[in-house]
ChimeraX commands (.cxc) that place a marker at each C-alpha (Angstrom):
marker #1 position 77.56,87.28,176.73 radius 0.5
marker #1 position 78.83,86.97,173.32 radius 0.5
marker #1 position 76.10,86.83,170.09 radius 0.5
marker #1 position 75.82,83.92,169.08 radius 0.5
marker #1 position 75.97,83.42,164.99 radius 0.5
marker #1 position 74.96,80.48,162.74 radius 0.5
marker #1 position 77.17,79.70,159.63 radius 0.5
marker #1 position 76.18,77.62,156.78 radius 0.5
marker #1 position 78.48,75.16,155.01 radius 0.5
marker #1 position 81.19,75.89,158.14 radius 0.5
marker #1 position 83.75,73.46,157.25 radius 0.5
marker #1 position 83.96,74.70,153.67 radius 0.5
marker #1 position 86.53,77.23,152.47 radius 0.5
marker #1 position 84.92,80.40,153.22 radius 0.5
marker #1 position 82.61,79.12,156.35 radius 0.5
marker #1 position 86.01,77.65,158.02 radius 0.5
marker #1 position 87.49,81.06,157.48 radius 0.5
marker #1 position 84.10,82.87,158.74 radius 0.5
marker #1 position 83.79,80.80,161.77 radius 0.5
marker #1 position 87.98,81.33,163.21 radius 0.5
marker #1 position 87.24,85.09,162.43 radius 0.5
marker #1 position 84.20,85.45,164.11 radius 0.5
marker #1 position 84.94,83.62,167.25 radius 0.5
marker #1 position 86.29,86.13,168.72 radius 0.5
marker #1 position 83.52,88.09,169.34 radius 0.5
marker #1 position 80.63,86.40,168.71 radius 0.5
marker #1 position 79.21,82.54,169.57 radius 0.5
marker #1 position 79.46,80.74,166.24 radius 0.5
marker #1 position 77.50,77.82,165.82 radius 0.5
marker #1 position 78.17,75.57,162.31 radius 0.5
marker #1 position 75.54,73.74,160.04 radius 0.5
marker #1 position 76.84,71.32,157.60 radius 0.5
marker #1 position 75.14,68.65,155.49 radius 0.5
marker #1 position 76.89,66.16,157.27 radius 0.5
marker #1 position 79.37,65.81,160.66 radius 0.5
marker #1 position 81.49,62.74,158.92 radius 0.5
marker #1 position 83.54,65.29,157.74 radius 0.5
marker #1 position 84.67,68.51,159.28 radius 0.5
marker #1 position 88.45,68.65,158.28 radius 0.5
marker #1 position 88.84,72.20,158.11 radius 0.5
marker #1 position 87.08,72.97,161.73 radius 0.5
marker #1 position 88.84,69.78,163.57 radius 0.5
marker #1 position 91.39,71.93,165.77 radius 0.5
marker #1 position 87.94,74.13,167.04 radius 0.5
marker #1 position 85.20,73.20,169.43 radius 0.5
marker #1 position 82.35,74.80,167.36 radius 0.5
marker #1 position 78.55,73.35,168.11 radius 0.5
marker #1 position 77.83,71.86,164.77 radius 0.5
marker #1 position 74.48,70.30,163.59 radius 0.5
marker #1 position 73.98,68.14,160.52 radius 0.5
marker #1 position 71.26,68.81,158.46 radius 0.5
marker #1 position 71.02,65.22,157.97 radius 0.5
marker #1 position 70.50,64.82,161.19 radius 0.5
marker #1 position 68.52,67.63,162.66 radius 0.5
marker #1 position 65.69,69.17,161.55 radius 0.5
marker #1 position 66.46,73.06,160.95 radius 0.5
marker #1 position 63.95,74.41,163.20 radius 0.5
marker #1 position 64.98,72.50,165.91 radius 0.5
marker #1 position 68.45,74.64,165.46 radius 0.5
marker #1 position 66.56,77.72,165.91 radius 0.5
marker #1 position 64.51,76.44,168.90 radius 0.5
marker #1 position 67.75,75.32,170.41 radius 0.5
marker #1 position 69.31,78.50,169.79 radius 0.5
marker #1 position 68.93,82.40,170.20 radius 0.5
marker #1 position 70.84,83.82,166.60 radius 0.5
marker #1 position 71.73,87.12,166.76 radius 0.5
marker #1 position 72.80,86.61,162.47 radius 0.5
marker #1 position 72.81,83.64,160.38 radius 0.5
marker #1 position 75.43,83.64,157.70 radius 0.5
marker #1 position 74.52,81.45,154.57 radius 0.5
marker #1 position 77.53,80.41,152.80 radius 0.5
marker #1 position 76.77,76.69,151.85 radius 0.5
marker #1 position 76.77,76.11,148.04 radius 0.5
marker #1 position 77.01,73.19,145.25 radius 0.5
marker #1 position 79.04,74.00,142.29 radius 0.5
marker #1 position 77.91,71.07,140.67 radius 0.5
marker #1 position 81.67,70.60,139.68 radius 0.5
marker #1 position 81.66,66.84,140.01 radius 0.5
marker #1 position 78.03,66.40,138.23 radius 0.5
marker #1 position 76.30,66.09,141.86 radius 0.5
marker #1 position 72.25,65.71,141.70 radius 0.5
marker #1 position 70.88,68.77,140.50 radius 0.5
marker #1 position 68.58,68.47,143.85 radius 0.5
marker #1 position 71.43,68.30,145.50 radius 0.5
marker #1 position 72.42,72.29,143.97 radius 0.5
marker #1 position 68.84,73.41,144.01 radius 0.5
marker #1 position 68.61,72.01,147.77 radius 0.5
marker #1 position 71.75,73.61,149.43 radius 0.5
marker #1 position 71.44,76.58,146.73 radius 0.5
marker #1 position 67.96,77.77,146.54 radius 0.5
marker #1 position 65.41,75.82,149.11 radius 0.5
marker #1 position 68.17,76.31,152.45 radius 0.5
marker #1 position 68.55,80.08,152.31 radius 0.5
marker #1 position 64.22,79.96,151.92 radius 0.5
marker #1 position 64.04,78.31,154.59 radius 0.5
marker #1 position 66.97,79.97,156.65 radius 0.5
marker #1 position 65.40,83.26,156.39 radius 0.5
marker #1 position 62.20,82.50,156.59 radius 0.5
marker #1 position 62.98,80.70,160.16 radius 0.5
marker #1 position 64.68,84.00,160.72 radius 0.5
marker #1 position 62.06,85.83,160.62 radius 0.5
marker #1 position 60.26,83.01,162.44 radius 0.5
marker #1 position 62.55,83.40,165.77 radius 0.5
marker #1 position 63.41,87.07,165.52 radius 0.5
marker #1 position 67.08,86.82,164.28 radius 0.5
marker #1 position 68.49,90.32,163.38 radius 0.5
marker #1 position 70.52,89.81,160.53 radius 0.5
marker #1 position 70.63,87.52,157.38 radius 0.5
marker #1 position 73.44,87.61,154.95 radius 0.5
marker #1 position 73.73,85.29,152.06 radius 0.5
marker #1 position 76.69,84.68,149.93 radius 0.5
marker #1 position 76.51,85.27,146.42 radius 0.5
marker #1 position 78.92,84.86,143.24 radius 0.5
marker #1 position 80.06,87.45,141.25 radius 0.5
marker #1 position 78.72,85.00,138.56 radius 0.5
marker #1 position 75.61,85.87,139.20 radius 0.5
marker #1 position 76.05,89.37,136.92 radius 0.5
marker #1 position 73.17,89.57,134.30 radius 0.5
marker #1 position 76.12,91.48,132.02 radius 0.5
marker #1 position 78.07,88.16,131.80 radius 0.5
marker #1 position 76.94,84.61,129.60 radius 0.5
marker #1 position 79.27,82.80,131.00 radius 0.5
marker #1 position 78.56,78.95,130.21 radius 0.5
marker #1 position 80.81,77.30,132.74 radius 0.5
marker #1 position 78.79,76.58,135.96 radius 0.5
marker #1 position 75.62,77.99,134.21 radius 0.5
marker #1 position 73.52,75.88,136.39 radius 0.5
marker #1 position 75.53,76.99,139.69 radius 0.5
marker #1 position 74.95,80.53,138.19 radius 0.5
marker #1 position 70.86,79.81,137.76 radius 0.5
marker #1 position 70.55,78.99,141.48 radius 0.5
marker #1 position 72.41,82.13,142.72 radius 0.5
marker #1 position 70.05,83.98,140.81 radius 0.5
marker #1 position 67.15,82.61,141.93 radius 0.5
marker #1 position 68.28,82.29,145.21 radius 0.5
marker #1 position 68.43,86.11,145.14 radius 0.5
marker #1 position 65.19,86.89,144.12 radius 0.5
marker #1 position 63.73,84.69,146.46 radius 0.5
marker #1 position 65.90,86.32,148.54 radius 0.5
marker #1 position 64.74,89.97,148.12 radius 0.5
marker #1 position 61.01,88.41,147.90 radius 0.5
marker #1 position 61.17,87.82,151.38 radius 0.5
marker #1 position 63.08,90.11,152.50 radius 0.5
marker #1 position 60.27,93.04,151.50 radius 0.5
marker #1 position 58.17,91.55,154.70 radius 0.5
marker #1 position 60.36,89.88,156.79 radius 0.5
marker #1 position 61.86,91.67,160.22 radius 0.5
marker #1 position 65.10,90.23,159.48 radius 0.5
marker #1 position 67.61,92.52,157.56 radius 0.5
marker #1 position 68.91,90.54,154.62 radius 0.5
marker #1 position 72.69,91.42,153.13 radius 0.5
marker #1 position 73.31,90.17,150.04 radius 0.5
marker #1 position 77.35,89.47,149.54 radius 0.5
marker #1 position 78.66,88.91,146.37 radius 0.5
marker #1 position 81.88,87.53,146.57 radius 0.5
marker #1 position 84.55,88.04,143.85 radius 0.5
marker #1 position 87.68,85.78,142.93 radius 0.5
marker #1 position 88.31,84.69,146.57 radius 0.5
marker #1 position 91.68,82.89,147.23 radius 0.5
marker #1 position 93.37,81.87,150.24 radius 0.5
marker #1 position 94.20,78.78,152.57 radius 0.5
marker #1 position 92.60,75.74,152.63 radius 0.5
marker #1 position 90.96,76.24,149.14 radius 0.5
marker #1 position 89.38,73.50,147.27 radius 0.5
marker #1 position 92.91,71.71,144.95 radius 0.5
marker #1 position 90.86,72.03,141.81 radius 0.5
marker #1 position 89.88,75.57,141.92 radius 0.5
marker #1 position 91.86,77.90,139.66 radius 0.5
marker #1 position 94.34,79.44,141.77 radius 0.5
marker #1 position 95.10,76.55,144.06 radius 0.5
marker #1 position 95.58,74.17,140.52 radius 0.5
marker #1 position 97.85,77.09,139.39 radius 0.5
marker #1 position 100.14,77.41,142.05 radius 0.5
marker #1 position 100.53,73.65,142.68 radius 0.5
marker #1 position 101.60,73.11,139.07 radius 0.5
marker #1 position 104.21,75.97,139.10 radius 0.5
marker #1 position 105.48,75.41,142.47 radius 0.5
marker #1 position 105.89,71.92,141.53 radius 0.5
marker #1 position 108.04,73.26,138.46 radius 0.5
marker #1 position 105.33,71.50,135.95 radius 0.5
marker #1 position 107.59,71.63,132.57 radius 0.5
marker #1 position 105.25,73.49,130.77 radius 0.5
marker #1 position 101.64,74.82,131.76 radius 0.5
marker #1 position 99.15,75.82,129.01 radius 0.5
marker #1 position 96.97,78.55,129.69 radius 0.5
marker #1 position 94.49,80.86,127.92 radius 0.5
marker #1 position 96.01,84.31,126.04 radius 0.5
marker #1 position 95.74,85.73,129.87 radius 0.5
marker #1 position 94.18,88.80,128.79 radius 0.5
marker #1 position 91.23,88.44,131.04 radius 0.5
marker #1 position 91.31,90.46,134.13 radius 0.5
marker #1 position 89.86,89.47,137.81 radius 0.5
marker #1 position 89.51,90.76,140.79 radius 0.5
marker #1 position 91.74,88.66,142.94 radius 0.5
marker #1 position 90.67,89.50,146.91 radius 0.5
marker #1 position 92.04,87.19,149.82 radius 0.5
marker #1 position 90.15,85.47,151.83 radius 0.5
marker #1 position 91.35,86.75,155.05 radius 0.5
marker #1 position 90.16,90.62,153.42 radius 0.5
marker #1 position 86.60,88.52,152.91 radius 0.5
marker #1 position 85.83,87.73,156.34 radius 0.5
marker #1 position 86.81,90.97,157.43 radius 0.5
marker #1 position 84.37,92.64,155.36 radius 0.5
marker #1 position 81.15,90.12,156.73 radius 0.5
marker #1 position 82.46,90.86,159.75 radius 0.5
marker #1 position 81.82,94.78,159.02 radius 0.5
marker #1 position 78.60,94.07,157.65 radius 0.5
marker #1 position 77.68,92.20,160.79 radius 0.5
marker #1 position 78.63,95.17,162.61 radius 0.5
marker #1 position 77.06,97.73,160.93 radius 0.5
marker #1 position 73.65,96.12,161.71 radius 0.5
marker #1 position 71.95,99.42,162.55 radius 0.5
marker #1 position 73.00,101.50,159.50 radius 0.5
marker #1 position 71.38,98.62,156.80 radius 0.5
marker #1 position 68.51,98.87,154.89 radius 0.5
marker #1 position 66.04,96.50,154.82 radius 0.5
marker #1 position 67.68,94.39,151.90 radius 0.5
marker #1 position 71.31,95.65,150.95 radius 0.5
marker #1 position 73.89,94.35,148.31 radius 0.5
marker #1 position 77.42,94.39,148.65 radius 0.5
marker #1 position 80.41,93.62,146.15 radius 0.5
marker #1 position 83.43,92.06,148.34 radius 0.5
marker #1 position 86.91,92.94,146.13 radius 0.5
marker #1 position 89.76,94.83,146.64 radius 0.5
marker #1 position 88.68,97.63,143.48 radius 0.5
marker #1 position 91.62,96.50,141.62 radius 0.5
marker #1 position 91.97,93.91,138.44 radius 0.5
marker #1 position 94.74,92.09,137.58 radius 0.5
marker #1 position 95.26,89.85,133.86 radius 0.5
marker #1 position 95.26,85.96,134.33 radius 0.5
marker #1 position 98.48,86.10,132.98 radius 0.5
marker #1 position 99.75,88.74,135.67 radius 0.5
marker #1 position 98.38,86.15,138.00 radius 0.5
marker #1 position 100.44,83.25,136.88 radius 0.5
marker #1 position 103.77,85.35,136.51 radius 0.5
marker #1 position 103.24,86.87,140.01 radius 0.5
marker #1 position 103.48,82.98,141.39 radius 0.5
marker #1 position 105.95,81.75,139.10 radius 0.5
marker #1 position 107.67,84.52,140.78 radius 0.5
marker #1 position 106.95,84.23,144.15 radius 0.5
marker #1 position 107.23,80.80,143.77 radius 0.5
marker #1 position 111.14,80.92,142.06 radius 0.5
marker #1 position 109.31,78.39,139.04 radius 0.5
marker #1 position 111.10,77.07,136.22 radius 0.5
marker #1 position 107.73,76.40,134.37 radius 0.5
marker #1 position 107.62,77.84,131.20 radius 0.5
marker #1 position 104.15,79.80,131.21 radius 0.5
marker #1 position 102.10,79.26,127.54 radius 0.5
marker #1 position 99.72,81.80,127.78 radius 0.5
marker #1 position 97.43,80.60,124.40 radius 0.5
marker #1 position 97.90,77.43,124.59 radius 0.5
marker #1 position 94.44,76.81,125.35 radius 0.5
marker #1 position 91.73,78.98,123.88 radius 0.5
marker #1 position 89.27,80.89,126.29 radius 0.5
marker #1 position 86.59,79.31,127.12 radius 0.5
marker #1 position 83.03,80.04,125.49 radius 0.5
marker #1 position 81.73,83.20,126.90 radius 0.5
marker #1 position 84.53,84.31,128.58 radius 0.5
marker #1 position 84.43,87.01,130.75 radius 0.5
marker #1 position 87.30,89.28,129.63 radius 0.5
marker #1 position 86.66,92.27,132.40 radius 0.5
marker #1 position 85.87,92.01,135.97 radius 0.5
marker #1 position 86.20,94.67,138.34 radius 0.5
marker #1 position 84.17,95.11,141.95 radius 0.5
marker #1 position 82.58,98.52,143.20 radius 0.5
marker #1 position 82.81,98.31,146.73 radius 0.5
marker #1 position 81.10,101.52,147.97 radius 0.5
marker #1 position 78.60,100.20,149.89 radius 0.5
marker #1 position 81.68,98.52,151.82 radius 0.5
marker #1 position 83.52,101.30,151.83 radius 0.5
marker #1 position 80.48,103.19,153.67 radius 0.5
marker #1 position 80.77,101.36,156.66 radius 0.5
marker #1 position 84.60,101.91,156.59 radius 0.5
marker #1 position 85.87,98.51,155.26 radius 0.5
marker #1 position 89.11,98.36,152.74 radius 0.5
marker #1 position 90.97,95.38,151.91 radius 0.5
marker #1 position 94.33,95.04,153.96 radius 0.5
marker #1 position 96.09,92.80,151.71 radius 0.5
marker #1 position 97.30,93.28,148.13 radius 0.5
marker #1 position 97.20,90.52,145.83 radius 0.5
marker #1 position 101.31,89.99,146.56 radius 0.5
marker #1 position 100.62,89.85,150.04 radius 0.5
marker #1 position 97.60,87.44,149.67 radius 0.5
marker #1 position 100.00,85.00,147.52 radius 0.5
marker #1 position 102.51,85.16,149.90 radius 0.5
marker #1 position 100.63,84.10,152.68 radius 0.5
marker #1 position 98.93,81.40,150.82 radius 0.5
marker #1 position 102.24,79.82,149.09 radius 0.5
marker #1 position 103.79,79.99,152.24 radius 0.5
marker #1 position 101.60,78.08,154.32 radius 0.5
marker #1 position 101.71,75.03,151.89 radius 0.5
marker link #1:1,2 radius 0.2
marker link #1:2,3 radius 0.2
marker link #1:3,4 radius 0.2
marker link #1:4,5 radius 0.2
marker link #1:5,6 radius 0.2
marker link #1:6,7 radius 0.2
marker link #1:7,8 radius 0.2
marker link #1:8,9 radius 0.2
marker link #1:9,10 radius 0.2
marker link #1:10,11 radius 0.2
marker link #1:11,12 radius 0.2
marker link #1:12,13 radius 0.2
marker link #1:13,14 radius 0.2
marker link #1:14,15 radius 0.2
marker link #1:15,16 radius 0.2
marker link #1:16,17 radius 0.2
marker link #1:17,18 radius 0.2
marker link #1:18,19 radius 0.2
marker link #1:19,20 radius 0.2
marker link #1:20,21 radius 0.2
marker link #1:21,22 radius 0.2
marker link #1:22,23 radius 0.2
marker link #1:23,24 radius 0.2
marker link #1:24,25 radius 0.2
marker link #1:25,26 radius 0.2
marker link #1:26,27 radius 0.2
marker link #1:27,28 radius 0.2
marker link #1:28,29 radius 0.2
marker link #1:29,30 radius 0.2
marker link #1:30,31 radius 0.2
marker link #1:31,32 radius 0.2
marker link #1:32,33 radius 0.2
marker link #1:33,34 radius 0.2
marker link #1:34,35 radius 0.2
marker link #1:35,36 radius 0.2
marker link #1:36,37 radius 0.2
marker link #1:37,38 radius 0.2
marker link #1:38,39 radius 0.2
marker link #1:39,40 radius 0.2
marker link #1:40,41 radius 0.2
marker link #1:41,42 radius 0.2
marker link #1:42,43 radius 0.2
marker link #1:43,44 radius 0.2
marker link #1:44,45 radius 0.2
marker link #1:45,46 radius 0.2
marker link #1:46,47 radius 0.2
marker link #1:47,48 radius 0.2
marker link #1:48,49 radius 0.2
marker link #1:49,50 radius 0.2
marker link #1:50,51 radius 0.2
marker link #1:51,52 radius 0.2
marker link #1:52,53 radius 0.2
marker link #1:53,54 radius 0.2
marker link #1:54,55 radius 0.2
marker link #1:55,56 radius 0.2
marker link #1:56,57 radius 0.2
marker link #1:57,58 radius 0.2
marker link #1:58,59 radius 0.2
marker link #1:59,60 radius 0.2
marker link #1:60,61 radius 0.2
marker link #1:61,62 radius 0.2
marker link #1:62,63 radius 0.2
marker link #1:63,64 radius 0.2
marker link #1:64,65 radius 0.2
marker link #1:65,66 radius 0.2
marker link #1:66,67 radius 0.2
marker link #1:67,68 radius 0.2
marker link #1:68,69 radius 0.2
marker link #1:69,70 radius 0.2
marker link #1:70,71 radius 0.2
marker link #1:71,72 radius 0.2
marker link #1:72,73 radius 0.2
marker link #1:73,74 radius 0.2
marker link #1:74,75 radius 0.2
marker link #1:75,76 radius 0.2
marker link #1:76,77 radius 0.2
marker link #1:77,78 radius 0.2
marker link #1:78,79 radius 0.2
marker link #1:79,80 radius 0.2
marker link #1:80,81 radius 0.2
marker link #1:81,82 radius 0.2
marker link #1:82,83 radius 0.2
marker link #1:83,84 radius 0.2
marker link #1:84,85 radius 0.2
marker link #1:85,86 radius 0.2
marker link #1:86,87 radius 0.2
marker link #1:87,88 radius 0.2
marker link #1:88,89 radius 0.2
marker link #1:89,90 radius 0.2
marker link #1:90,91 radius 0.2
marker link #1:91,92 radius 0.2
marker link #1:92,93 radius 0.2
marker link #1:93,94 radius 0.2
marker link #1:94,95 radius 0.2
marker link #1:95,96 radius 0.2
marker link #1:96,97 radius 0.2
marker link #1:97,98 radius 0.2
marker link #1:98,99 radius 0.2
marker link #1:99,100 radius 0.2
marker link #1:100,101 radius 0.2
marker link #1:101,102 radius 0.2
marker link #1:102,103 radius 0.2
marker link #1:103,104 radius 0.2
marker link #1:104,105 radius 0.2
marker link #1:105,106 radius 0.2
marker link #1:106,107 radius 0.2
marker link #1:107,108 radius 0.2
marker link #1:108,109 radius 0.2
marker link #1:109,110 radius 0.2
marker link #1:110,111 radius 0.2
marker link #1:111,112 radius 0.2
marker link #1:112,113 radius 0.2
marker link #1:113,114 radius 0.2
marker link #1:114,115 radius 0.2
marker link #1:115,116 radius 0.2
marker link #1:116,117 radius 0.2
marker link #1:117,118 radius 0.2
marker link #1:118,119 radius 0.2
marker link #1:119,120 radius 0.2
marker link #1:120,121 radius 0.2
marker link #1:121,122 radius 0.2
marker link #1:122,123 radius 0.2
marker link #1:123,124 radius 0.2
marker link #1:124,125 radius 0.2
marker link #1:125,126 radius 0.2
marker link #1:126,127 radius 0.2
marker link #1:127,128 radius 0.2
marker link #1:128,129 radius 0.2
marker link #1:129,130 radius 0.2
marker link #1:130,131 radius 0.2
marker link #1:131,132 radius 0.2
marker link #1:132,133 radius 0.2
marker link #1:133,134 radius 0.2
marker link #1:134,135 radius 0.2
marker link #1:135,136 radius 0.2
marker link #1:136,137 radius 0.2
marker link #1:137,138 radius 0.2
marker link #1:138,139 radius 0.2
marker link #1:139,140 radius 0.2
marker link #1:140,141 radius 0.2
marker link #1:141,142 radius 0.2
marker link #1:142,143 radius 0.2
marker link #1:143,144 radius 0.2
marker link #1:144,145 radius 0.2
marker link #1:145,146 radius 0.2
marker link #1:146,147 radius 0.2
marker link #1:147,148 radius 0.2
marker link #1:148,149 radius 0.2
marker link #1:149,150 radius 0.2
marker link #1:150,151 radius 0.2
marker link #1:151,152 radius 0.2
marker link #1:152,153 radius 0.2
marker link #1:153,154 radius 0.2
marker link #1:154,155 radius 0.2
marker link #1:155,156 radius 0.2
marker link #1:156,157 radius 0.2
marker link #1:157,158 radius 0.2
marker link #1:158,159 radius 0.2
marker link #1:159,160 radius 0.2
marker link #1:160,161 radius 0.2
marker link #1:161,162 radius 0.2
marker link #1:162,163 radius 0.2
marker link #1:163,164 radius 0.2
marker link #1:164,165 radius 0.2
marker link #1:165,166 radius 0.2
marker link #1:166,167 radius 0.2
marker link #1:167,168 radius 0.2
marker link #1:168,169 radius 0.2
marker link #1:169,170 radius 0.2
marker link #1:170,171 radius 0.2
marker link #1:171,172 radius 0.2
marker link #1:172,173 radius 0.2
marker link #1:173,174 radius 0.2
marker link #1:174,175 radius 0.2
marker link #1:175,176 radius 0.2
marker link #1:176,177 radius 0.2
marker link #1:177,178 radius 0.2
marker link #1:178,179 radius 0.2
marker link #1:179,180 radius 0.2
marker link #1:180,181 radius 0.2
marker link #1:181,182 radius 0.2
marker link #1:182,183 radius 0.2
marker link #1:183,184 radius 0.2
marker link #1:184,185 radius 0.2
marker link #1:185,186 radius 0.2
marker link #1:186,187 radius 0.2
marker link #1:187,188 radius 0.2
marker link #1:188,189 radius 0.2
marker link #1:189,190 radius 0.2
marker link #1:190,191 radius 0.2
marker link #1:191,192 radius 0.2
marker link #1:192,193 radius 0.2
marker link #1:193,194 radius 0.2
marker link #1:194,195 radius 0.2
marker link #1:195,196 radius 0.2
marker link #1:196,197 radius 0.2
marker link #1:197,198 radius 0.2
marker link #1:198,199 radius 0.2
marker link #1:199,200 radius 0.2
marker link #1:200,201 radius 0.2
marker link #1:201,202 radius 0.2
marker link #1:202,203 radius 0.2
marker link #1:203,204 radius 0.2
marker link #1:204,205 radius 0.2
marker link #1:205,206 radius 0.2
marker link #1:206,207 radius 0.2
marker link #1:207,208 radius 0.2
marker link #1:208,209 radius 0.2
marker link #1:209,210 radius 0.2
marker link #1:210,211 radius 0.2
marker link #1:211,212 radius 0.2
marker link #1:212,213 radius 0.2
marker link #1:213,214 radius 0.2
marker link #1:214,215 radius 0.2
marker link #1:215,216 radius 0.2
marker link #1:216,217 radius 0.2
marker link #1:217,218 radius 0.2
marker link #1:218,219 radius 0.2
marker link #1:219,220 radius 0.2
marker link #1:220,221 radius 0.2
marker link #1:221,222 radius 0.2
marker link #1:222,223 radius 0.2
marker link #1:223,224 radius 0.2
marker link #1:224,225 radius 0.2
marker link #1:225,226 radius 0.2
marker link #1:226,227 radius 0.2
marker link #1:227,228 radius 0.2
marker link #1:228,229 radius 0.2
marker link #1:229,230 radius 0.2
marker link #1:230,231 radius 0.2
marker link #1:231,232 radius 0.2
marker link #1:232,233 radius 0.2
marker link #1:233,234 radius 0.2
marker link #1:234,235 radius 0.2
marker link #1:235,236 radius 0.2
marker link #1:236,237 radius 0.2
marker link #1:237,238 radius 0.2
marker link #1:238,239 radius 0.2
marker link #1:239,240 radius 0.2
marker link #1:240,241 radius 0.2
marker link #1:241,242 radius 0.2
marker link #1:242,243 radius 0.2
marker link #1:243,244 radius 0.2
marker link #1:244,245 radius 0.2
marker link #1:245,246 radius 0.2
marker link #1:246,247 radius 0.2
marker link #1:247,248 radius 0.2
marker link #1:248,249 radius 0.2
marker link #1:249,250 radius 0.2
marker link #1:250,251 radius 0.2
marker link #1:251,252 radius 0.2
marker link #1:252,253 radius 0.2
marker link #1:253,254 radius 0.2
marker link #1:254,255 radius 0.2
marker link #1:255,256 radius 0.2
marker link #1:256,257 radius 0.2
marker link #1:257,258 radius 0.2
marker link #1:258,259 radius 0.2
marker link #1:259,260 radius 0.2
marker link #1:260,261 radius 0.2
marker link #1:261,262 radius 0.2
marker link #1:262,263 radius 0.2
marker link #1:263,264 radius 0.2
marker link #1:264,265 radius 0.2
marker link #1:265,266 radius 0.2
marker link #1:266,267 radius 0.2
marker link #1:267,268 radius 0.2
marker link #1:268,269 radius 0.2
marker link #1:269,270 radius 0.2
marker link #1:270,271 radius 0.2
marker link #1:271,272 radius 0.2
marker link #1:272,273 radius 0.2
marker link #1:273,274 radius 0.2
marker link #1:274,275 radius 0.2
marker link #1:275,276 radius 0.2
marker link #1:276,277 radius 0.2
marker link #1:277,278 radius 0.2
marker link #1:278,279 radius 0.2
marker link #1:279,280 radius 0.2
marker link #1:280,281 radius 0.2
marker link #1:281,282 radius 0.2
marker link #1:282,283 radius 0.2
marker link #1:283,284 radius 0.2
marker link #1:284,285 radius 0.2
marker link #1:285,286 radius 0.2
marker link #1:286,287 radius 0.2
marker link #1:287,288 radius 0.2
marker link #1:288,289 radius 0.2
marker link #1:289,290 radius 0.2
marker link #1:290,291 radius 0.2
view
C-alpha cells in the first residue's frame, strides 16, 4: 500500500507539480482553500478537501499521513486581506504541524522563499517576506518538541509550466515570444538562481525519502548552485525564442533594495544525493515549448 501524502495549496504552481510527481509512489491527497477552482489538477483524480469546507482535523481523522507537504502561500500581489496572508502563511503550517504531531505523521516539510534571507532588504513583497519568517520560527518552535520531523525548503527562482502569467519569467517570455517591439528592463546585472520546477519536485521528493537520515528540524536550499544575470536570462529566451524584441536593459531602474547576488548552497541536498538534472537552457526549452 502506497503512503499516503497531504499537499497544501495542490492546484497551485508548485503543489500541481508536487502532486503529478509524487503519485507515483505515494497516495497524495490535496488541500486547497477552495474546490471551485482546481484548473491545474482537472486531468487527475486526487482526493481534495477545501478548507472552506472541512475542518482540518477532520482531514487527519479521515486520513493516515505518512508526510504533509505545506506549500500554500499568499503573495499579497493583488492587495488580498492581510488575514488572508497571515492565515494561509503563518496560522495553517501551526496548525498543520501541530495536528502532525497530533496523529503521528512522520514528516513535515514547509516551503519557504529564498526571500526570507535576513542578508537581503528587499522591499517588494516585504509583507509576504514577514510571514515566511515568522512562519519559520514558529516553525522551529514546534518542531523542538514535536515527534514529527520538520524540513524546512527554501525554494529559489523556480520556473516552469503552468506558472502564474504575471510572475517574472512567464511575463518575460510572453512579451519576447510575442516579438513585443521593445521591452524595458533593469541594467540586468543582478544574478539569480534560476532552477526548474521539474529539478524542485525532485529534490522534495529526496527529502521525503531520506526520512531516516533527518534531524529533528533540517533546512534545505533548493537551486541548481549556479547564477545567471537577468540580462543573461532575457537574451537566453530572446534566443530560444528567435525574438525580434529589442532588449533595453536600463530602461527601468532597479528596484529599491535590490538584491544584486543570489546564489543557493545546496549541500544538505547534495547529502542525500540530489543534483539538478536540468540546466537553465534545458528548463527554458521545455517551458517555451509547451506554450
Amino acid at each position: 500500500m502506497k503512503k499516503k501524502i497531504l499537499i497544501t495549496g495542490i492546484n497551485g504552481f508548485l503543489g500541481s507539480h508536487l502532486a503529478k510527481h509524487l503519485k507515483s509512489n505515494f497516495e497524495v491527497v490535496g488541500l486547497e482553500y477552495s474546490l471551485d477552482n482546481l484548473h491545474r489538477i482537472s486531468s487527475e483524480n486526487f482526493k481534495v478537501y477545501g478548507t472552506n469546507e472541512s475542518p482540518l482535523e477532520v482531514v487527519f481523522k479521515e486520513n493516515d499521513f505518512y508526510a504533509v507537504v505545506h506549500v500554500a502561500t499568499v503573495y499579497r500581489r493583488r492587495d488580498e486581506p492581510i488575514f488572508d496572508l497571515l492565515n494561509t502563511n503563518i496560522n495553517l503550517p501551526v496548525q498543520l504541524l501541530e495536528l502532525s504531531g497530533k496523529y503521528n505523521v512522520h514528516l513535515f516539510l514547509n516551503t519557504d522563499s529564498f526571500f526570507n534571507n535576513p542578508k537581503y532588504s528587499y522591499s517588494y513583497l516585504s509583507d509576504y517576506t514577514l510571514s515566511k519568517k515568522h512562519a519559520v520560527e514558529w516553525v522551529k518552535l514546534l518542531a523542538s518538541s514535536s515527534t514529527c520531523k520538520v524540513a524546512n525548503m527554501k525554494v529559489f527562482h523556480m520556473f516552469g509550466e503552468n506558472d502564474a502569467p504575471g510572475k517574472f519569467i512567464p511575463f518575460l517570455i510572453d512579451k519576447i515570444k510575442n516579438n513585443e517591439p521593445t521591452l524595458d528592463l533593469t541594467p540586468g546585472t543582478q544574478t539569480r538562481d534560476f532552477i526548474y520546477v521539474k529539478d524542485v519536485v525532485a529534490a522534495f521528493e529526496y527529502v521525503i525519502n531520506a526520512f531516516s537520515d533527518l534531524e529533528s528540524y533540517q533546512e534545505f536550499e533548493i537551486g541548481t548552485g549556479v547564477s545567471y544575470t537577468v540580462k543573461e536570462l532575457a537574451v537566453l529566451i530572446k534566443e530560444i525564442t528567435s525574438s525580434n524584441t529589442n532588449l533595453n536593459f536600463g530602461g527601468i531602474p532597479f528596484r529599491k533594495g535590490e538584491i544584486m547576488e543570489s546564489k543557493v548552497e545546496n549541500f544538505e541536498l547534495n547529502k542525500l544525493g540530489w543534483k539538478p538534472l536540468y540546466t537553465i537552457s534545458d528548463g527554458l526549452n521545455h517551458f517555451i515549448h509547451k506554450l
